[in-house]
C-alpha positions in Angstrom: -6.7 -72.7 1.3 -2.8 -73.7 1.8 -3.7 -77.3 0.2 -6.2 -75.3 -3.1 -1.9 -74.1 -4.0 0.0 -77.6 -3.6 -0.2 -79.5 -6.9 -1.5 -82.9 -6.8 1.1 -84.1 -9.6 4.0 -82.2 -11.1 5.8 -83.4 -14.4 8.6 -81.9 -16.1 6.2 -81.9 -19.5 2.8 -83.2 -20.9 5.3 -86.1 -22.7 6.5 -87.2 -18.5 3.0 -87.9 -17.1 2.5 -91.2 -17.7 -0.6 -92.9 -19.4 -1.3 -95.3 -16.2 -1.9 -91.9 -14.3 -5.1 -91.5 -16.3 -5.8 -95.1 -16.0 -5.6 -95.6 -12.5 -7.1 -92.2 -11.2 -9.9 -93.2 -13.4 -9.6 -89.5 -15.7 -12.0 -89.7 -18.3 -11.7 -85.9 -19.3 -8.3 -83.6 -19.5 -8.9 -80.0 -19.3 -5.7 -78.3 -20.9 -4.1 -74.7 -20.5 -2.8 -73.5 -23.5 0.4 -70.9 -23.1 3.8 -72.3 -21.6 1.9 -75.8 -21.0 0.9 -77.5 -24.5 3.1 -74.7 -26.5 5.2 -71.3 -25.6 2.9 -68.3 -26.2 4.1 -67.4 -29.2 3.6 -70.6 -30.8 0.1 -69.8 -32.4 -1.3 -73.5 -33.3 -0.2 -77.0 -31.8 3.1 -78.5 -33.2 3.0 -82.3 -34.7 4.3 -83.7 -31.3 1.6 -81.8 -29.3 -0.7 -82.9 -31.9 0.4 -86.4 -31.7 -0.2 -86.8 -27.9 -3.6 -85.0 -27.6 -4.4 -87.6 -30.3 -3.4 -90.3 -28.3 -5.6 -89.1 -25.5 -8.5 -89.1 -28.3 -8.0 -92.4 -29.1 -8.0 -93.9 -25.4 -11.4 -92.2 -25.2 -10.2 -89.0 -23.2 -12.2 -86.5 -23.6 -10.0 -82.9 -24.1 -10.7 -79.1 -23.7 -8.6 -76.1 -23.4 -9.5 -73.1 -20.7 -7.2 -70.5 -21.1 -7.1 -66.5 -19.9 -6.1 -65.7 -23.4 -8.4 -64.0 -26.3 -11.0 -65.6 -28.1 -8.4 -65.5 -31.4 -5.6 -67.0 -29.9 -7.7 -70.4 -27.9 -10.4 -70.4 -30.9 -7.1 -70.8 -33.8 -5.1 -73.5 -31.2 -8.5 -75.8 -30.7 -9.8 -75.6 -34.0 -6.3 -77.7 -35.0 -7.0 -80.6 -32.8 -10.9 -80.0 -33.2 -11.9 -79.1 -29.6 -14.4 -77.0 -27.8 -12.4 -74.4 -25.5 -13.3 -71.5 -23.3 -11.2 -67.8 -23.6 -10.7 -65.3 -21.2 -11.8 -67.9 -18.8 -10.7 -65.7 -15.5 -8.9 -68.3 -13.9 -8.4 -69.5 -10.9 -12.3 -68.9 -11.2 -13.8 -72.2 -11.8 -16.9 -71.3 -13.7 -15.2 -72.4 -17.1 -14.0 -75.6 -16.2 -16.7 -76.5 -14.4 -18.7 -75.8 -17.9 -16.0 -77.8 -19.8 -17.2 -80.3 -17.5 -20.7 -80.5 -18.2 -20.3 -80.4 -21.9 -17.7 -83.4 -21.5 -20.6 -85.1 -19.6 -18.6 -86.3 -17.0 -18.6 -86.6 -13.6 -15.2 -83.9 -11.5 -14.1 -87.0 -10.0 -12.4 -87.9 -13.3 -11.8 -84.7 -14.8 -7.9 -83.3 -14.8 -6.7 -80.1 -15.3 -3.0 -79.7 -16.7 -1.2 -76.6 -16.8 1.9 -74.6 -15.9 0.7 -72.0 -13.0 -0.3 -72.7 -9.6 -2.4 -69.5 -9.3 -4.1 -69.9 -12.1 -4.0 -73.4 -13.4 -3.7 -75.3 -10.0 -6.2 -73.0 -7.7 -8.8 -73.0 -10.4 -8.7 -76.9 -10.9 -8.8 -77.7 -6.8 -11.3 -74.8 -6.7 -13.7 -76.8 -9.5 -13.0 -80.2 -7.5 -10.6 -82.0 -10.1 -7.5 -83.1 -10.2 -4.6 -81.1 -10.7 -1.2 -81.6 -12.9 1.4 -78.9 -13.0 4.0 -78.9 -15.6 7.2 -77.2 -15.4 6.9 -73.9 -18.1 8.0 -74.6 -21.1 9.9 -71.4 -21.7 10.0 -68.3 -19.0 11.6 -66.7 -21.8 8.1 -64.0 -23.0 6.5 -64.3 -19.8 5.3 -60.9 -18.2 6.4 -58.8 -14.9 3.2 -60.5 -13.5 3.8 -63.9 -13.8 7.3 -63.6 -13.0 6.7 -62.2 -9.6 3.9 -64.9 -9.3 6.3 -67.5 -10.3 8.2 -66.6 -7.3 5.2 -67.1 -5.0 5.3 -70.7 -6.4 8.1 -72.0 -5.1 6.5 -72.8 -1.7 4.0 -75.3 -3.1 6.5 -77.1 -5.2 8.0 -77.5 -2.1 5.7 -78.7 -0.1 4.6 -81.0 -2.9 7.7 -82.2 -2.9 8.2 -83.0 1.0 4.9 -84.5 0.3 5.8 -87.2 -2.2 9.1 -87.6 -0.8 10.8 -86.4 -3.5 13.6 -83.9 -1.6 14.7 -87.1 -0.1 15.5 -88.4 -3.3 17.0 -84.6 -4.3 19.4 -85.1 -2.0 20.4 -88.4 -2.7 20.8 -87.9 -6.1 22.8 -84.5 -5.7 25.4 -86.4 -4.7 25.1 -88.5 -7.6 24.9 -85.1 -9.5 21.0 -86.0 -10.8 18.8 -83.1 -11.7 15.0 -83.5 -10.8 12.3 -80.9 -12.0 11.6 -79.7 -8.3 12.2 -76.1 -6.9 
């Protein structure tokens, strides 16, 4: 269960994870949250940059989708920009929708990736479906809830042990010395 919670990439934005990851893990198919991941929540459609790089995932022949907890208005209005199928008050970390986004892209989980900004909801629901799972850092704490404050709390753990798993609080504390900030709780 421990290991469903520990990311297995974390980037400081959709713009940091780099276009060989998709190449090289073999991702065919991105599965996006919507809120504090692609735009802050009360950002109602995608901006040009956002935009811009879902379109360059279109054009390499990635297949996109959005899953989010949020109503049917607010996914519905955000994938009709970028001309998307989505799925709304998807329950998440239940699998059930991604594992639907998954047979409509006609892919095998393998190389399907979920991207989002939560481990309890974005993380667990994307080990839970059998795909691969990319946290970002949230793009703005700033008109997030009680909830997900408390839950952001409970996160700090994971990013740890993600962390001491790639090696990166080694590097932490080298570069603290050298007064370099790393996205890494």
């Amino acid at each position: 269960m421990i290991q469903n919670l520990i990311p297995d990439y974390i980037y400081n934005s959709i713009y940091d994870i780099p276009v060989e990851l998709f190449e090289m893990r073999g991702i065919r198919g991105v599965i996006f949250d919507i809120d504090n991941t692609l735009v802050p929540y009360d950002v109602i459609a995608p901006t040009q940059r956002v935009t811009k790089w879902l379109q360059g995932l279109l054009d390499a022949k990635i297949k996109i989708a959005f899953v989010s907890n949020n109503s049917r208005d607010r996914v519905e209005r955000f994938a009709r920009d970028v001309q998307s199928f989505c799925f709304h008050k998807s329950h998440k970390p239940s699998p059930r929708t991604i594992i639907k986004a998954i047979g409509i892209m006609g892919l095998e989980r393998r190389s399907v990736a979920m991207i989002g900004d939560q481990i309890f909801t974005d993380v667990l629901a994307a080990k839970r479906a059998g795909i691969i799972s990319i946290m970002v850092k949230p793009i703005t704490l700033k008109h997030e809830n009680l909830f997900i404050k408390t839950k952001r709390k409970f996160e700090k753990p994971f990013i740890y042990a993600y962390n001491k798993r790639e090696g990166i609080l080694a590097i932490k504390k080298a570069n603290k010395k050298k007064k370099i900030k790393i996205y890494a709780e």
